[in-house]
VEXDREN-2710 file (C-alpha; in Angstrom, 1 decimal):
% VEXDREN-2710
k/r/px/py/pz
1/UNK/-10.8/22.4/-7.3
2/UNK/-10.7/25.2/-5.1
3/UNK/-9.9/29.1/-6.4
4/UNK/-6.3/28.8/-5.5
5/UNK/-6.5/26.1/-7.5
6/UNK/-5.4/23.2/-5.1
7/UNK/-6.9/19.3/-5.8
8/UNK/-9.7/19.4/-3.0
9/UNK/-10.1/15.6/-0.9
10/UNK/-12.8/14.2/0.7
11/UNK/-12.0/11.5/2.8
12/UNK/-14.3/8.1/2.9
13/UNK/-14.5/7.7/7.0
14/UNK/-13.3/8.9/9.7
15/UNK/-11.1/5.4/10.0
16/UNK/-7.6/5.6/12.3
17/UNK/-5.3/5.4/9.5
18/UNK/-7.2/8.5/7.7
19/UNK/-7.3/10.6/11.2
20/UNK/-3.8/9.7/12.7
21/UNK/-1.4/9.6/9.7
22/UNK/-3.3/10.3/6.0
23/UNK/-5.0/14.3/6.9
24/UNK/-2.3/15.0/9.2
25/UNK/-0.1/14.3/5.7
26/UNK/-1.6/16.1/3.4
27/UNK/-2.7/19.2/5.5
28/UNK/1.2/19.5/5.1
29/UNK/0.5/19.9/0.9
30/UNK/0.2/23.5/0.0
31/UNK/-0.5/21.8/-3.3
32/UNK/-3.8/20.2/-2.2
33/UNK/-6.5/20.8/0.6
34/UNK/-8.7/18.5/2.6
35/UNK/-12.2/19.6/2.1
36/UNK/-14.6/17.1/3.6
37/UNK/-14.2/14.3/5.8
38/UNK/-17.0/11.8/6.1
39/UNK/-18.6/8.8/8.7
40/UNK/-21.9/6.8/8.5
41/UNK/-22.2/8.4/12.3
42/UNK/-22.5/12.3/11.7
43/UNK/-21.0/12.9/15.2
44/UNK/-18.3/11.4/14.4
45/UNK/-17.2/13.0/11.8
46/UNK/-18.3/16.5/12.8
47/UNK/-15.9/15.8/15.6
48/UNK/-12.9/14.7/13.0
49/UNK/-13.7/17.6/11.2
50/UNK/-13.6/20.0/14.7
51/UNK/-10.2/18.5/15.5
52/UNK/-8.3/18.6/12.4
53/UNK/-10.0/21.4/11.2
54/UNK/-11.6/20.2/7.9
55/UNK/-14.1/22.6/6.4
56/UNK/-17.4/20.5/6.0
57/UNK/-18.5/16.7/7.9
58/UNK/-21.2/14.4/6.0
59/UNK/-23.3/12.1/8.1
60/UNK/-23.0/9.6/5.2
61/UNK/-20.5/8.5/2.5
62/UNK/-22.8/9.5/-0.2
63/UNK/-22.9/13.1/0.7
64/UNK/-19.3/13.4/0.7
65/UNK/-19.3/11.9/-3.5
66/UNK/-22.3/14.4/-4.1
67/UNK/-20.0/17.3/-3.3
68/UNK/-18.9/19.1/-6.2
69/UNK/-16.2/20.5/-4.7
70/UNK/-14.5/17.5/-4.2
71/UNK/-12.0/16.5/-7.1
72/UNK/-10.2/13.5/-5.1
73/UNK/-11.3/10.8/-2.6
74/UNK/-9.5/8.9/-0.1
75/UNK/-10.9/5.9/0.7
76/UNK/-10.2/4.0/4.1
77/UNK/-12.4/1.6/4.7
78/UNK/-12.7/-2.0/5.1
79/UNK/-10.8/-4.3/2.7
80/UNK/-14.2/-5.6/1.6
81/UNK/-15.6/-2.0/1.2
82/UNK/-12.8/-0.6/-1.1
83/UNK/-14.2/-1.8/-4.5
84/UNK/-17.7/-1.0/-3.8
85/UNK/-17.6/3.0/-2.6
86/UNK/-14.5/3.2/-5.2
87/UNK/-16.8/2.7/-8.1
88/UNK/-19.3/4.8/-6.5
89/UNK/-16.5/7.6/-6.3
90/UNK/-15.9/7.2/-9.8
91/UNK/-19.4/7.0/-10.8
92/UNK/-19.7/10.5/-9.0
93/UNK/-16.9/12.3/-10.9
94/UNK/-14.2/11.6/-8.9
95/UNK/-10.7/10.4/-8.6
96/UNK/-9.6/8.0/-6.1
97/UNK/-6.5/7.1/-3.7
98/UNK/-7.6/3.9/-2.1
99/UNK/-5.6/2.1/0.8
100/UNK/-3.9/-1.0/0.0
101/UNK/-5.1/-3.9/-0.7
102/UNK/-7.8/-2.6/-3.6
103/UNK/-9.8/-5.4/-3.8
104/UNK/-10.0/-9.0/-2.6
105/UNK/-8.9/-10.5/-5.7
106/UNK/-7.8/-9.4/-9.2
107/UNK/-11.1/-10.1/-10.8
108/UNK/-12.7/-8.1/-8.1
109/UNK/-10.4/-5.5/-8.9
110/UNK/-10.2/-5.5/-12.8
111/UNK/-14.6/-4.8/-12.3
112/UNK/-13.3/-1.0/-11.9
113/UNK/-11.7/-1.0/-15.6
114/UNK/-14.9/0.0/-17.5
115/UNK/-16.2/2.8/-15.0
116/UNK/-12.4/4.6/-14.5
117/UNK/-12.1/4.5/-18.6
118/UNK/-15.7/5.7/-19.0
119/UNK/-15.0/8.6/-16.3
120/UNK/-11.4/9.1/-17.0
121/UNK/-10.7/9.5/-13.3
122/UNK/-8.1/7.8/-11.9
123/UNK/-7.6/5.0/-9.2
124/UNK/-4.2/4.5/-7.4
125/UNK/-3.7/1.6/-5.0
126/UNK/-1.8/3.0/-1.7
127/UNK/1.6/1.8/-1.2
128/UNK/2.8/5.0/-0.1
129/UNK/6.8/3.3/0.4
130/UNK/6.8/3.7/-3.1
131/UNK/7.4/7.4/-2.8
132/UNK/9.7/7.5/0.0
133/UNK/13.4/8.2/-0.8
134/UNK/15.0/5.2/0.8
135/UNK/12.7/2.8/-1.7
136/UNK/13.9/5.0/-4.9
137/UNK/18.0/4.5/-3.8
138/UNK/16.8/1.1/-3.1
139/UNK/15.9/0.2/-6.5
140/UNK/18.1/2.9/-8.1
141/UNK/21.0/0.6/-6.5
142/UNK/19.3/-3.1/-7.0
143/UNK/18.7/-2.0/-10.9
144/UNK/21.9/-0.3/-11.4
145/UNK/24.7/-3.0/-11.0
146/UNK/25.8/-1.7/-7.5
147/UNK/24.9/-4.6/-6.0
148/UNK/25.9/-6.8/-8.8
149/UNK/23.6/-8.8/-9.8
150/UNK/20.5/-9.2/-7.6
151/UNK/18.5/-12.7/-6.8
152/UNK/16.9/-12.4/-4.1
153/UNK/14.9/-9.8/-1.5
154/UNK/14.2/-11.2/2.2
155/UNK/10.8/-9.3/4.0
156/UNK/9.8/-9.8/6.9
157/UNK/6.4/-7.8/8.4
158/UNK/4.8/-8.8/11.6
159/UNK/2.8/-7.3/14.7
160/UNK/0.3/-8.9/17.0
161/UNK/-3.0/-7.9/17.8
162/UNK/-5.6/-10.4/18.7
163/UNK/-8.9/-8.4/19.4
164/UNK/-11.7/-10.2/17.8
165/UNK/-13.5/-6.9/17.1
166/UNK/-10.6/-5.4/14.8
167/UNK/-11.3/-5.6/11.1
168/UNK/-7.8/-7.2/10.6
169/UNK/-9.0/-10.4/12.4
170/UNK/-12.2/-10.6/10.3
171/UNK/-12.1/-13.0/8.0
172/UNK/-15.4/-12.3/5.8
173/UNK/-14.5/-8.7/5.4
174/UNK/-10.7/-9.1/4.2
175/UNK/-8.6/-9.3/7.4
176/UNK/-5.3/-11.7/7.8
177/UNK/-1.7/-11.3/7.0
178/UNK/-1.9/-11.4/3.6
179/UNK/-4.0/-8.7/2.6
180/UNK/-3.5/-6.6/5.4
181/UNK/0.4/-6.1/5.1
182/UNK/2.2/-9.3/2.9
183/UNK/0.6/-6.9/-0.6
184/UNK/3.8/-4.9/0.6
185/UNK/6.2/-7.8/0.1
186/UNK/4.4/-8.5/-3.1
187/UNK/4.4/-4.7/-4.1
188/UNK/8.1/-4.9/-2.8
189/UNK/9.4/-7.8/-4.9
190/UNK/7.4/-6.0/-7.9
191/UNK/9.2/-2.6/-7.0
192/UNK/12.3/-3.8/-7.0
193/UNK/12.9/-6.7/-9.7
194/UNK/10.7/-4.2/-12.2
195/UNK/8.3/-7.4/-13.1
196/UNK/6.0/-9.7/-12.4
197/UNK/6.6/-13.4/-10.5
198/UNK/6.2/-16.3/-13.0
199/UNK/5.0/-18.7/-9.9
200/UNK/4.5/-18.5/-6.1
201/UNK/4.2/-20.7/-3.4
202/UNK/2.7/-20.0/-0.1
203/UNK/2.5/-22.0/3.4
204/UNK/-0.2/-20.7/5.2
205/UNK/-1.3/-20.9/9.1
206/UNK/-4.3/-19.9/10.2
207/UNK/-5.9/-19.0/13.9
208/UNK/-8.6/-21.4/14.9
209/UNK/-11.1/-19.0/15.9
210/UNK/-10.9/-16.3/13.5
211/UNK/-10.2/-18.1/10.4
212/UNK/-7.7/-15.4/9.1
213/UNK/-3.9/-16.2/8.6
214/UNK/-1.7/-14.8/11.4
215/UNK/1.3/-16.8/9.8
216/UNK/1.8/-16.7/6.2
217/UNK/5.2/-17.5/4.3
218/UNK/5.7/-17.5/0.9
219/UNK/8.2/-17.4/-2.2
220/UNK/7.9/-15.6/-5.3
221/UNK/9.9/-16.6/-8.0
222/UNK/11.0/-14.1/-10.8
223/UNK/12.3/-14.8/-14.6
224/UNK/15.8/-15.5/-14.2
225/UNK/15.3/-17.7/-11.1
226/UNK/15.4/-14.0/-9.2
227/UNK/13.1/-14.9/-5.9
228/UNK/11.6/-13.2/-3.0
229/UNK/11.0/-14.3/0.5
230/UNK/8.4/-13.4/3.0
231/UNK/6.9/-14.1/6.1
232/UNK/4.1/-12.2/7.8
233/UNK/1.9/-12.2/10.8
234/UNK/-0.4/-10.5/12.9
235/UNK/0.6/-12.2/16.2
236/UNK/4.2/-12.0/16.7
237/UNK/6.3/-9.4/18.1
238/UNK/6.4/-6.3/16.1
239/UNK/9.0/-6.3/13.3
240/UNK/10.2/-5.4/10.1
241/UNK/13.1/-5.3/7.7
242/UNK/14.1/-6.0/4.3
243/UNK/17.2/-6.9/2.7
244/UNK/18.0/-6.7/-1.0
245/UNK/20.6/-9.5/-2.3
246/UNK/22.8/-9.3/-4.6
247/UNK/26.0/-11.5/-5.9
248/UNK/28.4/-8.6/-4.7
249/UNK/26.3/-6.6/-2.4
250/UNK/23.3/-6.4/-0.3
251/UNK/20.7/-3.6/1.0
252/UNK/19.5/-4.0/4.5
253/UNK/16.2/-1.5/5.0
254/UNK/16.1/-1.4/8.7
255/UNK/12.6/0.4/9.1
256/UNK/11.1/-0.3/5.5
257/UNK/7.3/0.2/5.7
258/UNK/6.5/2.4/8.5
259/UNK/9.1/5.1/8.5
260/UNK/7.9/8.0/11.3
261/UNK/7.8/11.2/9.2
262/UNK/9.9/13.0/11.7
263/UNK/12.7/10.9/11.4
264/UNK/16.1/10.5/9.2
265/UNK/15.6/7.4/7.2
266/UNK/19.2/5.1/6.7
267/UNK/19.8/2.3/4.5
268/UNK/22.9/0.3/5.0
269/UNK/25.2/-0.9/2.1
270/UNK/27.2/-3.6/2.7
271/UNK/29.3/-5.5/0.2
272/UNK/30.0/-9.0/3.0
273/UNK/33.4/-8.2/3.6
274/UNK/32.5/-8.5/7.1
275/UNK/29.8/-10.4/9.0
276/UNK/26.4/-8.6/10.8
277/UNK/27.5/-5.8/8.3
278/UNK/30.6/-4.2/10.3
279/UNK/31.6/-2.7/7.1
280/UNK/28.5/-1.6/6.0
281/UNK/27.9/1.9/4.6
282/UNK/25.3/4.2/5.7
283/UNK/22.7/6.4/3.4
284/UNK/21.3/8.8/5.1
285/UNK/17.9/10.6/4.3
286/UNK/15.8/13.5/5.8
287/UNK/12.8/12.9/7.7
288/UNK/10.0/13.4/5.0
289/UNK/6.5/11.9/5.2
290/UNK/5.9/9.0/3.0
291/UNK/1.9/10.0/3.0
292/UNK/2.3/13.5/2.1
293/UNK/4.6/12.2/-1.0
294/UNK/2.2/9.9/-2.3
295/UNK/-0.9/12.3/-2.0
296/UNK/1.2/14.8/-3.8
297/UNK/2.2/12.9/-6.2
298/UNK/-1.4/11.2/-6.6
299/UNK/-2.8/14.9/-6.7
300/UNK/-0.4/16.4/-9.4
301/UNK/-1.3/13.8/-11.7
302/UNK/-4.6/13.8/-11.7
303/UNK/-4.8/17.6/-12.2
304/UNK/-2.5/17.7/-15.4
305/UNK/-4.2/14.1/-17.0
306/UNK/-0.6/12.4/-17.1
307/UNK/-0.6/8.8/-17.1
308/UNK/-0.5/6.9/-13.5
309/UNK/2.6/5.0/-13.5
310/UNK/0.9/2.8/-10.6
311/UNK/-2.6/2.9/-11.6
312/UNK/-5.3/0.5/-11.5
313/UNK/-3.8/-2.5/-13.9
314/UNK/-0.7/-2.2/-11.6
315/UNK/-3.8/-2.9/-8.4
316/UNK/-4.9/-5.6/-10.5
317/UNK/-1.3/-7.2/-10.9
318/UNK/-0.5/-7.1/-7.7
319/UNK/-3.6/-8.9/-6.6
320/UNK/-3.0/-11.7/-9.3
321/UNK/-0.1/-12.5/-7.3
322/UNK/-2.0/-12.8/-4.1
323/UNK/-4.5/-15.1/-5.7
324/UNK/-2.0/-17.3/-6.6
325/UNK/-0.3/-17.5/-3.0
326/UNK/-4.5/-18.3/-2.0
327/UNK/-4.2/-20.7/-4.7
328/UNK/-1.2/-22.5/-3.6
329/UNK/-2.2/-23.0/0.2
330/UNK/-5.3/-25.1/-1.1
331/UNK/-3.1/-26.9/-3.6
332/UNK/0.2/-27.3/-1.4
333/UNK/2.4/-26.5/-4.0
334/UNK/3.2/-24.3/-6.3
335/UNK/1.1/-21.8/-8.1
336/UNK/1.6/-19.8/-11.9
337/UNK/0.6/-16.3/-11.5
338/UNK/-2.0/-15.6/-14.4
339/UNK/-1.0/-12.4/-16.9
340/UNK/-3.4/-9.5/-16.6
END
């Protein structure tokens, strides 16, 4: 912590997400600072540091977790990197923000238990949308009767990109649909319903040369026969947009994961009086930036020792849910998620 005393980061690479939305977010905080940034390629991240004016650059990942100044890390990295330099952030004293998903599986990610109770630093998975305004109404109307009563949520999350090179086509590292962006539906239908799916099925298409999905549809059923629906991809035309279904309502979030910050966020009520949502009406919320919420919110917790709301056995949840939608495309039917 530094003498003003403001939580100081240190980021875990110099990856785009960190440099192009993360930093610029929480050089925003006058709560926290961003003390270190660090790369396995010391130019590199002397030059991140140059341009968003970060104090100190480390030539390797290590150097940043032997920094004493550093109370909280950001890691970045590579799906199948996240668990690995996570413990070895805790192991150095530190607490930890790492991008979605945590691990590659719920065993994977449970392995963190012993070392974050040992430490008594934190880890906090990164769905930053549960910070953001529009998902708080959301659920403050799904859980409070305005919609009736609700049974189902629709998502839908797609983009295309089809560069063999890119991390999310990798299979061996983590890459694919799935992991990369359908742990927000799953997050989502958590969020929302405030529990855990009792089964899951999943239909699964995968591209011939990488071996990732770039198709994968599921259901998630909740107690109560409550369900939710997804599809997502990583080669079909940009898109997203949930709705939130209920017996005399619906929410329709048209920009649900990747809100700009400089924006008014709107969701739109409707109550199916008339069709497409003629009579629909609008909430409106200021721009704010999703990023800088969660970092904040991260931050302030782990500076007063409060209890994480979404810590790490809410990570490990989420991925039980994942392994069962695995599990189901190599059975072809339908999968129990297993309690945590």
């Amino acid at each position: 912590m530094n003498t003003s005393g403001q939580a100081v980061w240190g980021v875990l690479s110099t990856a785009n997400i960190a440099l192009a939305q993360v930093v610029p977010a929480l050089q925003k905080s006058d709560r926290l600072v961003v003390g270190a940034i660090s790369s396995r390629d010391g130019d590199r991240a002397a030059e991140a540091a140059r341009s968003l004016g970060i104090a100190r650059a480390y030539g390797s990942y290590e150097a940043l977790l032997a920094d004493p100044q550093i109370d909280i890390v950001y890691n970045p990295l590579p799906n199948h990197l996240h668990v690995p330099w996570t413990l070895k952030a805790l192991e150095a004293g530190k607490h930890v923000l790492c991008e979605k998903p945590l691990a590659l599986s719920a065993a994977e990610a449970a392995t963190l238990s012993e070392a974050s109770q040992r430490t008594g630093k934190n880890v906090r998975e990164a769905f930053m949308i549960r910070h953001h305004p529009q998902w708080l109404r959301a659920r403050e109307l799904a859980q409070g009767g305005a919609l009736g009563e609700v049974r189902a949520i629709h998502v839908s999350f797609c983009y295309d990109n089809r560069d063999p090179k890119n991390v999310r086509n990798q299979r061996e590292i983590g890459g694919g649909a799935l992991l990369d962006i359908g742990c927000y539906a799953v997050a989502v239908g958590r969020f929302i319903f405030g529990g855990e799916p009792e089964r899951v099925v999943a239909d699964v298409d995968r591209d011939p040369d990488f071996g990732t999905d770039r198709l994968t549809s599921a259901i998630m059923v909740f107690s109560g026969g409550r369900r939710l629906v997804f599809t997502c991809a990583t080669q079909l035309v940009r898109s997203q947009e949930v709705q939130i279904i209920g017996t005399t309502g619906r929410v329709l979030i048209p920009v649900p994961f990747n809100q700009p910050p400089d924006r008014e966020a709107r969701l739109l009520i409707d109550d199916g009086t008339v069709l497409k949502g003629g009579a629909a009406t609008i909430d409106t919320f200021r721009a704010v930036d999703q990023y800088l919420m969660q970092a904040e919110s991260f931050s302030d917790l782990c500076m007063t020792g409060d209890v994480d709301p979404y810590g790490l056995q809410d990570a490990v949840r989420n991925m039980s849910v994942i392994d069962a939608l695995w599990e189901s495309e190599q059975t072809r039917g339908w999968s129990a998620v297993k309690a945590t």
